[in-house]
VEXBA-513261 format. One line per 4 residues: for each residue x, y, z of C-alpha. Coordinates in Angstrom, 2 decimals. Last residue first. Layout:
BEGIN
X,Y,Z  ...
This chain:
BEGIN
5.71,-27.72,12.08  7.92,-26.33,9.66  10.79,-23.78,9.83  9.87,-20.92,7.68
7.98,-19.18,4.72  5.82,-16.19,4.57  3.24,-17.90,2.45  3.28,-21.84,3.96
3.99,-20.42,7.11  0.81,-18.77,7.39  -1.41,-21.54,6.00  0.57,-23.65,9.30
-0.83,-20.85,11.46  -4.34,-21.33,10.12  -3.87,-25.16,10.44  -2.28,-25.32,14.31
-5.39,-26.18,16.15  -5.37,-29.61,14.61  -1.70,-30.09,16.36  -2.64,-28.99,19.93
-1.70,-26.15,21.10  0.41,-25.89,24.28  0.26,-22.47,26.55  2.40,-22.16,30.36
5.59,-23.52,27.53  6.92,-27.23,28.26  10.83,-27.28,27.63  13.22,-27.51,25.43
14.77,-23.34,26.03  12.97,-22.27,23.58  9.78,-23.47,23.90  9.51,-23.01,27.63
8.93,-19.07,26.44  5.49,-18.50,28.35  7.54,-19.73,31.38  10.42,-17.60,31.05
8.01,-14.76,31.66  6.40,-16.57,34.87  9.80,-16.90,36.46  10.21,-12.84,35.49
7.05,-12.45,37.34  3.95,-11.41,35.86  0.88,-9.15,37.50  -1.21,-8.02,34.60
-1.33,-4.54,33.60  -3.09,-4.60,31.27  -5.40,-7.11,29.25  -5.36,-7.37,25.47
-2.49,-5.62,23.30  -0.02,-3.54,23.39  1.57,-4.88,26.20  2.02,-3.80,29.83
3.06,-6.24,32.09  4.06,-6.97,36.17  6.33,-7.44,38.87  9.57,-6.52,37.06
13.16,-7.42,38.14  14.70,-7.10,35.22  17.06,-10.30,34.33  14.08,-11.86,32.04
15.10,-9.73,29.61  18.29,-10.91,29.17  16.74,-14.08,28.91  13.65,-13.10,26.69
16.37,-11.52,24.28  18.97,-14.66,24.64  16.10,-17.13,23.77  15.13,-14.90,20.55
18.55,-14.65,19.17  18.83,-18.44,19.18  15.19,-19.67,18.44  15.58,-17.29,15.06
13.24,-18.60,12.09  11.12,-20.79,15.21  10.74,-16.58,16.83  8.92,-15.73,13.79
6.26,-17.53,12.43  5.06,-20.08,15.32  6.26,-18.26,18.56  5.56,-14.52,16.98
2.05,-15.78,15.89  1.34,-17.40,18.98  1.98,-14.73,20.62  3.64,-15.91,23.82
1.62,-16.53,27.20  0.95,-15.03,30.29  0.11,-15.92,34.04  -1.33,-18.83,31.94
-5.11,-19.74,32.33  -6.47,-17.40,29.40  -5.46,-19.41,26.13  -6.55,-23.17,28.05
-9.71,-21.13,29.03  -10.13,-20.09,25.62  -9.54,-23.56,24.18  -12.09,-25.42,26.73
-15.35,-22.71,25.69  -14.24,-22.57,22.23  -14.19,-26.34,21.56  -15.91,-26.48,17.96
-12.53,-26.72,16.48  -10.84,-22.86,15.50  -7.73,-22.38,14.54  -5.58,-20.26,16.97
-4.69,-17.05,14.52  -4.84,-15.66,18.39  -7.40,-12.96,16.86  -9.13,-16.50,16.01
-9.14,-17.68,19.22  -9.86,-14.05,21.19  -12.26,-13.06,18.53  -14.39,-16.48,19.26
-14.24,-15.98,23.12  -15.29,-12.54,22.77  -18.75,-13.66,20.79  -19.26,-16.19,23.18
-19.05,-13.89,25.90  -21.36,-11.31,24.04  -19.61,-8.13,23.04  -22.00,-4.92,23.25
-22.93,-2.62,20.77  -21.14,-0.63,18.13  -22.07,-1.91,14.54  -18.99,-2.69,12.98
-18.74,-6.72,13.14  -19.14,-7.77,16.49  -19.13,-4.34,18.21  -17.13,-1.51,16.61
-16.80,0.94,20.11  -17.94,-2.00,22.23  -14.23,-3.31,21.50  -13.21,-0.13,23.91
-13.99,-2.12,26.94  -11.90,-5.23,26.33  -13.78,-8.35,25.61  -13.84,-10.37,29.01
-11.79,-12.73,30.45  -9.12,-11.03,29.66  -6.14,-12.98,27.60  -2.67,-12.33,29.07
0.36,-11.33,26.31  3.67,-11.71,25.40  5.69,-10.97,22.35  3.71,-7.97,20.98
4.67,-4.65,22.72  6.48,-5.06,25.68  6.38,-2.51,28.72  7.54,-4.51,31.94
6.65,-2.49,35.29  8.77,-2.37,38.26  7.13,0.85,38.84  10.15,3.42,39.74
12.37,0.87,36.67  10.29,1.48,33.96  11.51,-1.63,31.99  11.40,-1.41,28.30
11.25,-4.46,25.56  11.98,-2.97,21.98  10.72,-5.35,19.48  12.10,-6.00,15.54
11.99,-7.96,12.82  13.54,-8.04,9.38  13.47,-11.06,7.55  14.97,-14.12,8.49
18.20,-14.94,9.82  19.80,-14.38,6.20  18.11,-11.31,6.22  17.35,-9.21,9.56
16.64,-10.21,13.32  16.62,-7.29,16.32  15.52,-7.60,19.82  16.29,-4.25,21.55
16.59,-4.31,25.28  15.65,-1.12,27.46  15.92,0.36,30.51  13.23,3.65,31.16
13.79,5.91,34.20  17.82,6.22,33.23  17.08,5.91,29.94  14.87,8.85,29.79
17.89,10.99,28.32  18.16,8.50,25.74  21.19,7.10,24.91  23.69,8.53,22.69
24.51,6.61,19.50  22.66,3.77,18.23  20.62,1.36,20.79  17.23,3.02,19.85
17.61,4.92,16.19  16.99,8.07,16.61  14.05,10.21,14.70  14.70,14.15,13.81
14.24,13.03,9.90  10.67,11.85,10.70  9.88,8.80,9.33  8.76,8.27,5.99
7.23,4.87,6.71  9.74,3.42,5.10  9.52,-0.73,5.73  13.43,-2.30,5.55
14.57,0.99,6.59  12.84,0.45,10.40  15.24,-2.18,11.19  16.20,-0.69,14.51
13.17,0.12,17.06  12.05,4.04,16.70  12.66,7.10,18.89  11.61,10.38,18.30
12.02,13.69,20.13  9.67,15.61,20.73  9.16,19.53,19.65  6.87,18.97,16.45
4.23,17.34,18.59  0.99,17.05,16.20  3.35,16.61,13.05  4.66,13.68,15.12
0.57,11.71,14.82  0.81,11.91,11.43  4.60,10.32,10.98  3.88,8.06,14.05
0.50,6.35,12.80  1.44,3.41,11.35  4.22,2.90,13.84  2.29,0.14,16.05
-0.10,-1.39,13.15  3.01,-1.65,10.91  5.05,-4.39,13.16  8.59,-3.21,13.25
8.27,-2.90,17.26  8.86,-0.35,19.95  8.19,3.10,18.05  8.45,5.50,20.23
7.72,9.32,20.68  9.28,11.64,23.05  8.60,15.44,24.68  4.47,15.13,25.41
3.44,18.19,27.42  1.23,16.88,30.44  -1.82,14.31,30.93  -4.67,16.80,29.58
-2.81,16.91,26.51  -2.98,13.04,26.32  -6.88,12.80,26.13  -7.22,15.54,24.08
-5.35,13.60,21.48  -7.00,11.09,21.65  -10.21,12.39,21.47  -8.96,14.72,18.39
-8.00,11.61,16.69  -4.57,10.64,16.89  -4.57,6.97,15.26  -2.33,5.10,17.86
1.43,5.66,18.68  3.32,2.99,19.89  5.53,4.59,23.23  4.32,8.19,24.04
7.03,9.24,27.42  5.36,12.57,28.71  7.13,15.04,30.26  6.57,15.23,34.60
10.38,16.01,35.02  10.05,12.65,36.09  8.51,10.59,33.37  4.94,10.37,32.91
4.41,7.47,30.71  2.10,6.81,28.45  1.05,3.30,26.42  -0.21,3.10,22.92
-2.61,-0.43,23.16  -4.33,-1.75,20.36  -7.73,-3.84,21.28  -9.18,-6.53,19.32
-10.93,-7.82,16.84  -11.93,-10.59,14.47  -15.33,-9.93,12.99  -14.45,-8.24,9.89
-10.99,-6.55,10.63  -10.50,-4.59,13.77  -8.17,-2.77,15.69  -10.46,-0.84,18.20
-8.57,2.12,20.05  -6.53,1.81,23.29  -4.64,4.61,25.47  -2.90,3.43,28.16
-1.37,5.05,31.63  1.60,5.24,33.37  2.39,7.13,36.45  -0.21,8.70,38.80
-1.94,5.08,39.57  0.03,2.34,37.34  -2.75,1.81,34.29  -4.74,4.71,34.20
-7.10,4.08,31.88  -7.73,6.53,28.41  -10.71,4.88,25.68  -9.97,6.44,22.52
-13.16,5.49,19.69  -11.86,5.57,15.94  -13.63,6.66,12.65  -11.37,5.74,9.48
-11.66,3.34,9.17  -11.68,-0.19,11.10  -9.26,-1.06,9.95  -5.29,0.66,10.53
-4.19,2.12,7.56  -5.29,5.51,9.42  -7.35,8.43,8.15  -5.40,11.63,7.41
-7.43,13.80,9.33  -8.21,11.09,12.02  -12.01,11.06,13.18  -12.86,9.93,16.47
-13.65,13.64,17.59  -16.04,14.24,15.19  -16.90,17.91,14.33  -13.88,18.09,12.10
-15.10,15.08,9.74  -18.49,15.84,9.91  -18.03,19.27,7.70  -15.66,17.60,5.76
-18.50,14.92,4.78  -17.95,11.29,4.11  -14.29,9.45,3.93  -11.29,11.42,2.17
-8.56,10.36,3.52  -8.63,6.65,3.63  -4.88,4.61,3.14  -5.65,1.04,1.91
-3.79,-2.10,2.97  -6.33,-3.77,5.22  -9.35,-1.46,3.83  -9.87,-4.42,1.23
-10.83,-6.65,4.10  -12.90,-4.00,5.29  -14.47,-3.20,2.19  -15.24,-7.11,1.60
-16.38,-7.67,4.61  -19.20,-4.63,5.20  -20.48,-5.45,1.76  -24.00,-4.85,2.91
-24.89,-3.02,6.01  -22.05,-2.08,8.50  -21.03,0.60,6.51  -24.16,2.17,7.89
-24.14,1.48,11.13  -20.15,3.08,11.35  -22.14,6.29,9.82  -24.59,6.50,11.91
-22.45,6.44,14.75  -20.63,9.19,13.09  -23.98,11.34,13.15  -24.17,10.30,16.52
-21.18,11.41,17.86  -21.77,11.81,21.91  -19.24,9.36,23.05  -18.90,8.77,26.63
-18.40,4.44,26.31  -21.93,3.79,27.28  -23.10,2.67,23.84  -26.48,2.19,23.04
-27.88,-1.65,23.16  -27.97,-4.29,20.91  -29.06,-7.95,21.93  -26.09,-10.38,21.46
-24.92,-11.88,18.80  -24.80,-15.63,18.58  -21.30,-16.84,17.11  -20.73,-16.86,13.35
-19.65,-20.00,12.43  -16.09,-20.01,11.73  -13.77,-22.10,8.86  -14.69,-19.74,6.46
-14.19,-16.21,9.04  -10.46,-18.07,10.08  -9.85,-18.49,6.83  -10.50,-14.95,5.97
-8.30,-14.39,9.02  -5.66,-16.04,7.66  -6.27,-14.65,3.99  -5.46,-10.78,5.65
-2.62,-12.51,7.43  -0.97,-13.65,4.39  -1.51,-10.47,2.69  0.18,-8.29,5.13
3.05,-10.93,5.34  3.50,-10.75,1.59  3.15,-6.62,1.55  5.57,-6.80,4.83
8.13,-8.77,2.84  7.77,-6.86,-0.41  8.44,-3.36,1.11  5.38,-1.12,2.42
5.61,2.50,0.86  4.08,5.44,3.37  4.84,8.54,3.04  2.29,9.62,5.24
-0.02,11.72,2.87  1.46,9.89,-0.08  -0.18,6.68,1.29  0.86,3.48,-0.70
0.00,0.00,0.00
């Protein structure tokens, strides 16, 4: 896909990779009945937009899947009325790659009292959803730390004004949907800094020309509140991946982005936003479990009630799609990152996704990652729920199994 408003040009690797997982969860949808939905009621999330509620209703009427699916690697600008466009507070000038489009709910929670706090928005495509995560800090000097930038809507962006004066931007991971939105949203704060995860040339997101490199030159002058460990992997390894782990060391708290997660037992908040399928409303339990398997790229069996339990059990647990596609390209690096990581002293996790914080020792860490290391992980699929993973391999490539 190409935005000219962002800059944005994806490279072949993360237009194959893109794809694959756009046809995963198409398989997923095939392979899935559609759970019951539940009754609709009106929102209770504080928005007041209904003309843009209107709006999301409508697109959710016929050919709500195939736009969305298409939406995956489009850039929208120019969706309905200018005049409703800067009345709506959800709405991001320059739209977002990021489905659903280009209308976006901000739900703000404070996530260590007086310290950190997250900022989620619905990522969605179809009927698998979830939440994305950008997570605040409030450093010291009382400066805001912004690490993986979300759409910044005016909501949003109120939101974090009303925190402090934001002086540095992040970008933890290589993964688009968490540095998607860091060229629009650093034209917002033209006076912080910016700090992105190595390997960002393989993927030009026109990045702003004041952005560092993390783990290149000088360090940051946060680094003393905020440790860090880069995990980097680039061609022959495999292709280019990267994820900054942080450790805010006054809170003991672990701030990853994608490699480990805990499943809530409920749909997060902010999913009422889109609903099951774009029309906001509430998630039904079985409706949540089903997004949580297949947002998992779990495949799955009939068995949702025993396979999200098995998912949600663990202290925490490893993407399955960095542990299956990934991390089996680069076992090596990938067991001395979660080691060295593993050496912080942290008493709980803040990812980008699903539930935060959740309590997490660095026992419990090591845990998630018994795959590794030749030994039994706190999550085991079994083989048949493996297929939608396996039709990932088979595009992107990698060690079978």
């Amino acid at each position: 896909a190409e935005a000219s408003g962002a800059g944005l040009r994806a490279g072949p690797e993360v237009a194959v990779l893109g794809a694959a997982v756009a046809a995963a969860c198409a398989l997923q949808l095939r392979l899935r009945p559609r759970p019951a939905a539940s009754s609709r009621v009106a929102r209770s999330s504080g928005a007041s937009d209904a003309d843009a509620g209107d709006t999301l209703r409508g697109l959710a009427e016929g050919g709500r899947r195939a736009a969305l699916v298409a939406a995956g690697s489009a850039f929208v600008a120019t969706v309905g009325d200018a005049s409703l466009r800067s009345s709506d507070e959800r709405y991001a000038f320059w739209g977002t790659i990021i489905p659903p489009l280009p209308y976006k709910t901000t739900l703000r929670t404070e996530l260590v009292p007086g310290r950190i706090w997250g900022f989620e928005q619905c990522l969605a495509l179809v009927s698998v959803s979830t939440n994305i995560r950008m997570t605040v800090v409030k450093l010291r000097d009382g400066t805001l730390w912004v690490c993986a930038p979300i759409a910044p809507t005016n909501e949003c962006l109120r939101k974090l004004d009303e925190l402090g004066e934001v002086a540095h931007l992040v970008v933890p991971s290589s993964a688009l949907e968490h540095k998607a939105s860091l060229t629009e949203f650093a034209r917002f704060y033209p006076k912080a800094e910016i700090w992105v995860s190595p390997g960002q040339n393989s993927f030009s997101l026109g990045l702003p020309s004041r952005s560092k490199v993390l783990g290149q030159g000088s360090p940051p002058p946060w680094a003393s509140e905020l440790e860090f460990k880069s995990f980097f992997v680039e061609p022959p390894v495999t292709d280019n991946f990267a994820e900054v782990a942080f450790f805010h060391t006054e809170t003991q708290t672990l701030l990853v982005t994608d490699c480990a997660l805990k499943l809530p037992t409920e749909a997060p908040p902010v999913l009422e936003s889109y609903g099951y399928d774009g029309t906001p409303g509430p998630i039904s339990p079985e409706q949540w479990r089903y997004k949580a398997i297949a947002f998992n790229f779990v495949t799955g069996r009939d068995r949702d009630v025993s396979d999200f339990e098995a998912l949600s059990r663990p202290p925490a647990i490893v993407n399955p799609l960095l542990r299956f596609i990934v991390y089996r390209r680069c076992p090596t690096q990938a067991a001395a990152w979660v080691q060295d990581v593993a050496k912080w002293p942290f008493k709980r996790i803040i990812p980008a996704h699903l539930k935060a914080p959740f309590d997490c020792t660095p026992a419990q860490f090591l845990d998630a990652f018994g795959f590794l290391f030749g030994k039994t992980s706190s999550w085991e699929p079994d083989d048949e729920q493996l297929s939608t993973l396996r039709f990932l391999r088979e595009q992107v490539g990698g060690p079978t199994f």
